[in-house]
C-alpha positions in Angstrom: 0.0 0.0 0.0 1.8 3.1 -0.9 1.9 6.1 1.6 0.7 9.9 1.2 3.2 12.4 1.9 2.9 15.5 3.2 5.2 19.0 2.2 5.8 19.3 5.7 7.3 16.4 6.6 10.6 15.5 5.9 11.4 12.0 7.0 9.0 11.5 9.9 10.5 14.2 12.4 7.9 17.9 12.0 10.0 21.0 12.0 8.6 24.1 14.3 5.9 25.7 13.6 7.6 29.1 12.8 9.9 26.7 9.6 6.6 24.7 8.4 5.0 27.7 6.8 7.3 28.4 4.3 7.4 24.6 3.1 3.3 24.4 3.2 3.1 27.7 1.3 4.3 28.0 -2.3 7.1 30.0 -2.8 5.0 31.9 -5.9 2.5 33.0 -2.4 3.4 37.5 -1.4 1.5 38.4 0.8 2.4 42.6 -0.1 0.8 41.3 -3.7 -3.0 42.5 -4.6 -5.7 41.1 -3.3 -7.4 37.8 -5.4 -10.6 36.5 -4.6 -11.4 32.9 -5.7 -14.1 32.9 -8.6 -15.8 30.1 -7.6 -17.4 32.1 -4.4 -20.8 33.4 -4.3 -19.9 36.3 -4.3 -17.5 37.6 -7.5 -15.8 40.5 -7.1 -16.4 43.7 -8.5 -14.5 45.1 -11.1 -11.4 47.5 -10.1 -10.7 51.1 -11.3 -7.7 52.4 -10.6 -7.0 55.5 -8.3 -6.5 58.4 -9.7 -5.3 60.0 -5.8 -2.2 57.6 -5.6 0.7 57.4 -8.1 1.1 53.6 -7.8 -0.9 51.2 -9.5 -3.3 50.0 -6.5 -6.9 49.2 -7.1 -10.0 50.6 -5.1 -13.4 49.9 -5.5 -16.1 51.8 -6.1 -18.2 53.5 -2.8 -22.0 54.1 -2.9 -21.2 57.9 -2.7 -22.5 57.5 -6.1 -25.8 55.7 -5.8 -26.5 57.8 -2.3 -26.3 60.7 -4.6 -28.8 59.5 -6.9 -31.1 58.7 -3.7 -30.4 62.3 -2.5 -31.2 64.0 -5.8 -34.5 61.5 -6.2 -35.7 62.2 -2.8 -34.7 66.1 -2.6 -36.9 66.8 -6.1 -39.6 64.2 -4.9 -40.0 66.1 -1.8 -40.4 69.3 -3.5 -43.4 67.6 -5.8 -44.6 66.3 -2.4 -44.9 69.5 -0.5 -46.3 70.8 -3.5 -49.2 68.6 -3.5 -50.2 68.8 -0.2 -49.6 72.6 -0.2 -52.6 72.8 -3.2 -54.4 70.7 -1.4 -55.0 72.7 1.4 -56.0 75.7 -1.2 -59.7 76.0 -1.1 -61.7 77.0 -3.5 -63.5 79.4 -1.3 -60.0 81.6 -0.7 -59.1 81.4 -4.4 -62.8 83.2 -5.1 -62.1 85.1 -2.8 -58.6 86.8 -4.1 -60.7 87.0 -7.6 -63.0 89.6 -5.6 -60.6 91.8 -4.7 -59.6 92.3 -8.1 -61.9 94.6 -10.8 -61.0 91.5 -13.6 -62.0 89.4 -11.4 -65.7 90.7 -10.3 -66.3 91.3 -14.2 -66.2 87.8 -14.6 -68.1 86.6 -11.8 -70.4 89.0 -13.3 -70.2 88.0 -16.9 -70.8 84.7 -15.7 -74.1 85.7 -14.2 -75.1 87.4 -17.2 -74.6 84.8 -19.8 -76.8 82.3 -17.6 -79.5 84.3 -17.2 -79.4 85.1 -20.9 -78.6 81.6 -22.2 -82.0 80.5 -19.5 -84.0 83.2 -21.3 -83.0 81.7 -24.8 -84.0 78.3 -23.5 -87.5 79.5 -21.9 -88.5 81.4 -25.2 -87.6 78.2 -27.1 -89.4 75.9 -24.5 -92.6 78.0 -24.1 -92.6 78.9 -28.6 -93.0 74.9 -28.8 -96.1 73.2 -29.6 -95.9 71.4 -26.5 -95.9 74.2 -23.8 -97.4 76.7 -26.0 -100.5 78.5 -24.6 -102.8 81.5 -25.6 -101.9 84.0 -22.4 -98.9 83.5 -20.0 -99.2 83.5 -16.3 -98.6 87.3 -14.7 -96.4 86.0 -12.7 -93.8 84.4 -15.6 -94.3 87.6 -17.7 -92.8 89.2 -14.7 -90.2 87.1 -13.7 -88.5 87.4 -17.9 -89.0 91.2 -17.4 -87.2 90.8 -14.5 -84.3 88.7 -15.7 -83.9 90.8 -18.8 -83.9 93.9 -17.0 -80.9 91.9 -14.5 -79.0 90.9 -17.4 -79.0 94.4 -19.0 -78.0 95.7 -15.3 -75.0 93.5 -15.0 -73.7 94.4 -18.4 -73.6 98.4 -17.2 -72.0 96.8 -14.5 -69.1 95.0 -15.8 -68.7 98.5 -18.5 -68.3 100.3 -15.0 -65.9 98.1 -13.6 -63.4 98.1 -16.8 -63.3 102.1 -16.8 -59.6 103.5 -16.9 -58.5 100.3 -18.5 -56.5 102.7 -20.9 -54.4 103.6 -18.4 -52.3 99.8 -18.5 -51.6 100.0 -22.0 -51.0 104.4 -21.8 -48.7 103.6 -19.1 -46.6 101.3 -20.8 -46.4 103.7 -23.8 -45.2 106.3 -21.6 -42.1 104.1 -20.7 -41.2 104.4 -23.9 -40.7 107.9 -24.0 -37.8 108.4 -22.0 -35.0 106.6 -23.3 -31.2 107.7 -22.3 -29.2 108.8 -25.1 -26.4 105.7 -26.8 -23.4 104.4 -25.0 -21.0 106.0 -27.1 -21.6 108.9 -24.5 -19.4 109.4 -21.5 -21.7 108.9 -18.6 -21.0 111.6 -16.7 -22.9 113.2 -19.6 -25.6 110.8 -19.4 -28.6 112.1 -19.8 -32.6 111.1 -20.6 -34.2 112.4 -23.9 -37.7 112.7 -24.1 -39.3 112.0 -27.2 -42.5 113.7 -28.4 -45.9 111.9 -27.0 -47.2 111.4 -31.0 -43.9 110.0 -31.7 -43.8 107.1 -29.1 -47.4 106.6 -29.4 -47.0 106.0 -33.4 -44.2 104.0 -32.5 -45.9 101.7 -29.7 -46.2 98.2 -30.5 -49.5 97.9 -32.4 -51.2 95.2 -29.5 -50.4 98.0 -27.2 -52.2 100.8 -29.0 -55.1 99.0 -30.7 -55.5 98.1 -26.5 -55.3 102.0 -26.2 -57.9 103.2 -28.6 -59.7 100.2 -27.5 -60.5 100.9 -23.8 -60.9 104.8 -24.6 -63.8 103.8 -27.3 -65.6 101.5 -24.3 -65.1 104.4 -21.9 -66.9 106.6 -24.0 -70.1 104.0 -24.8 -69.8 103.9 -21.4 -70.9 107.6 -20.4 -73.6 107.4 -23.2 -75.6 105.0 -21.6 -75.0 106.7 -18.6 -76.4 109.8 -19.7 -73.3 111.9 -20.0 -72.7 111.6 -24.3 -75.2 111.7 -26.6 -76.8 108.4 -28.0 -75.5 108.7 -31.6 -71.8 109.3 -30.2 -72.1 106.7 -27.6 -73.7 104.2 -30.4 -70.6 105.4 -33.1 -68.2 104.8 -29.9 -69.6 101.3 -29.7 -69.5 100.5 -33.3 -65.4 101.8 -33.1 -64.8 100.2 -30.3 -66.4 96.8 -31.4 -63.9 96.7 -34.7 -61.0 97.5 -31.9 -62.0 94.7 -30.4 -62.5 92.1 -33.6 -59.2 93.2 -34.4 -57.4 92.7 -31.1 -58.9 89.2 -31.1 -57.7 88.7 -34.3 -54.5 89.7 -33.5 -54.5 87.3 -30.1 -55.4 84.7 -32.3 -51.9 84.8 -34.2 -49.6 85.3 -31.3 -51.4 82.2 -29.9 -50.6 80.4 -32.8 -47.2 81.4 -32.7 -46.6 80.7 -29.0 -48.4 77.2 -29.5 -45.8 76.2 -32.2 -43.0 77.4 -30.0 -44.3 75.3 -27.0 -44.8 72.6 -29.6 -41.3 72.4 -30.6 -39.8 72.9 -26.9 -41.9 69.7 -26.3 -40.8 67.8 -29.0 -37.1 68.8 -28.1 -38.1 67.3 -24.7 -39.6 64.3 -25.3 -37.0 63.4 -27.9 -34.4 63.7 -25.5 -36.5 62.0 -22.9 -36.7 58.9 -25.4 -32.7 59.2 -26.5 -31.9 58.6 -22.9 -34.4 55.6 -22.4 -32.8 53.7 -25.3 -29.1 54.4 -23.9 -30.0 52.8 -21.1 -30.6 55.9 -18.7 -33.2 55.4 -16.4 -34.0 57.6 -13.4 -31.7 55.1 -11.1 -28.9 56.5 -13.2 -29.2 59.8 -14.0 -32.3 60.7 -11.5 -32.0 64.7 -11.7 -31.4 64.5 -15.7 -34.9 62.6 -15.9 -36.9 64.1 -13.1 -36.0 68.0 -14.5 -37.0 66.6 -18.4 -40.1 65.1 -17.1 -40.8 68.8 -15.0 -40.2 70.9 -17.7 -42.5 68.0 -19.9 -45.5 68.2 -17.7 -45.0 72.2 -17.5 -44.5 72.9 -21.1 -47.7 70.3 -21.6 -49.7 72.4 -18.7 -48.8 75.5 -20.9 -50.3 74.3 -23.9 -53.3 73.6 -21.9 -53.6 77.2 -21.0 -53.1 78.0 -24.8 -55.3 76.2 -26.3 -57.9 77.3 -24.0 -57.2 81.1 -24.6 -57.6 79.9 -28.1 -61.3 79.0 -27.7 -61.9 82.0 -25.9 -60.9 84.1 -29.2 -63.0 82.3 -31.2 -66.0 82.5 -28.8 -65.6 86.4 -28.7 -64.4 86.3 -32.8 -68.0 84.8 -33.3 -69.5 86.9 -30.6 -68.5 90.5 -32.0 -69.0 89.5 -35.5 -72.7 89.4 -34.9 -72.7 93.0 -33.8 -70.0 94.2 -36.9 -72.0 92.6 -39.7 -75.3 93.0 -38.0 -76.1 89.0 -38.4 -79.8 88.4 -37.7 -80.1 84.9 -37.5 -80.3 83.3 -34.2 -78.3 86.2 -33.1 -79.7 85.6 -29.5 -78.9 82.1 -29.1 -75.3 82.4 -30.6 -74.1 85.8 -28.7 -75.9 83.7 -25.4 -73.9 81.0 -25.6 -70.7 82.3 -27.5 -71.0 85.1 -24.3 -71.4 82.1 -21.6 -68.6 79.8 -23.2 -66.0 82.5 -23.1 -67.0 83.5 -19.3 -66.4 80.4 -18.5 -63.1 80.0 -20.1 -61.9 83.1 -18.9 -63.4 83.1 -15.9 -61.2 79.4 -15.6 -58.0 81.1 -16.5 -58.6 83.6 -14.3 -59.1 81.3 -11.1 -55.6 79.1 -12.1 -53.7 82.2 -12.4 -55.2 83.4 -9.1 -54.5 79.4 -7.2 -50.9 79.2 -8.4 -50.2 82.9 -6.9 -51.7 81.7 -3.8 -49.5 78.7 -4.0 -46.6 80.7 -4.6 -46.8 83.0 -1.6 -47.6 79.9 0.6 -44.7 77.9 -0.3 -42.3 80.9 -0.1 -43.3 81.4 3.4 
């Protein structure tokens, strides 16, 4: 039977312990060599990078300095969408109404919104009560009445809302006027520096032509205005009206483009976003790896789509007050009730909604900031 031997022994006397390492151990074994880990563990190890800090060739693994990071970043801008959430949800609508109030803009529309549905009811009860169905020879005292009474409400609020938009010149006057005074060019020393004021006809012929048609504008509805209050005669309160209506077909017209324009613009910011947003899901980066990269891309996604929300609902609103005044320009007969009702009613409400997000998001604003 043929025996096993061992490295360590030499004949059959063991050497000391301090002598039998060095014959166990293979001379090829350093222990100042880098460190191997066997590749059949569980476990393999991670792949090296070499340190940049030390001039030697030593290895060092990467930290989770990196991936904490990410968590950081990830939880600091999911905190901020957090906050804001529960921040609007303590909004209520009562206190957002209630800013509206306090503003002239905003009582016209409560107003306007009034107005519309007691006209667009009045539309519906003539219709209702002219059908076969419901039609009788005399109507009750009491529903002759109550129409005179709406009618005469409805005409009421409309002299309202003209008395709450007087002086709506002065916005667009006031931005004319800072146009007047200009300071001369740089090439001038500035201890000469001085302001030169140009000529009021000058800067007004020169204003940007939104600006002034808003101008003439307001100053034609100020002067309809004191005709049906009694201060102008009719026939210049009536050509005031007339004036002030093409102002105002115009201006909507002229909203009309720069809402097409802006609408493209967002359109192509969006594209540019969501392209890039689908460049880095195909390379492989997800919000694990570049967290702030995607989280600000999907922000500024969601805000530019928000945006175009907004736009396309000022959109309908010009149309509604396009169709609106050109009943009155062209002097349209047909079913000029019904379609000035609910042209009027429509655009109340969609101004009226505009009006109430601008008002929620300033309340937001000063609640976060506090």
């Amino acid at each position: 039977m043929s025996s096993i031997s061992f490295p360590s022994e030499h004949g059959h006397h063991p050497e000391p312990s301090s002598s039998s390492g060095g014959h166990f151990y293979s001379s090829s074994f350093d222990a100042s060599s880098s460190f191997q880990m066997n590749p059949l563990s569980s476990h393999p190890p991670r792949t090296p990078r070499t340190s940049v800090m030390a001039s030697s060739n030593t290895y060092i693994y990467d930290t989770k300095d990196e991936k904490e990071e990410h968590v950081e970043v990830e939880e600091e801008l999911d905190g901020e969408t957090d906050k804001m959430k529960e921040v609007e949800h303590k909004i209520r609508k009562e206190d957002v109404w209630r800013e509206m109030f306090l503003t002239s803009n905003g009582r016209d529309k409560a107003f306007k919104l009034i107005q519309y549905s007691i006209r667009v009811y009045l539309v519906f009860h003539t219709s209702l009560t002219g059908s076969r169905l419901l039609r009788r020879p005399a109507r009750p005292p009491w529903e002759v009445e109550l129409l005179k009474r709406l009618q005469s409400t409805a005409s009421g609020f409309s002299l309202t809302r003209k008395l709450l938009i007087l002086f709506n010149w002065l916005a667009p006057l006031t931005a004319i006027m800072a146009q007047q005074t200009v300071p001369f060019s740089a090439e001038q020393s500035t201890e000469t520096s001085k302001k030169t004021v140009r000529p009021f006809l000058h800067t007004v012929l020169y204003a940007p032509p939104p600006v002034l048609l808003e101008l003439v504008n307001a100053v034609a509805d100020d002067i309809a205005t004191y005709a049906r209050l009694g201060l102008i005669g009719k026939r210049t309160g009536e050509r005031a009206m007339r004036f002030a209506d093409w102002c105002w077909m115009l201006s909507t017209l002229v909203g009309l483009v720069e809402n097409g324009v802006e609408r493209q613009m967002i359109g192509n910011l969006q594209h540019e976003v969501e392209n890039r947003l689908y460049s880095e899901s195909m390379t492989g980066a997800t919000a694990k790896s570049k967290p702030k990269i995607s989280k600000i891309d999907e922000k500024e996604l969601s805000r530019l789509q928000k945006q175009d929300y907004w736009l396309q609902v000022t959109r309908a609103k010009l149309v509604m007050d396009l169709i609106f005044v050109s009943y009155d320009i062209f002097k349209i007969k047909r079913a000029k009730d019904t379609v000035k009702a609910f042209t009027g009613l429509a655009a109340a409400i969609l101004s009226s909604a505009k009006i109430y997000d601008r008002h929620k998001n300033a309340l937001l604003k000063s609640i976060m900031t506090l």
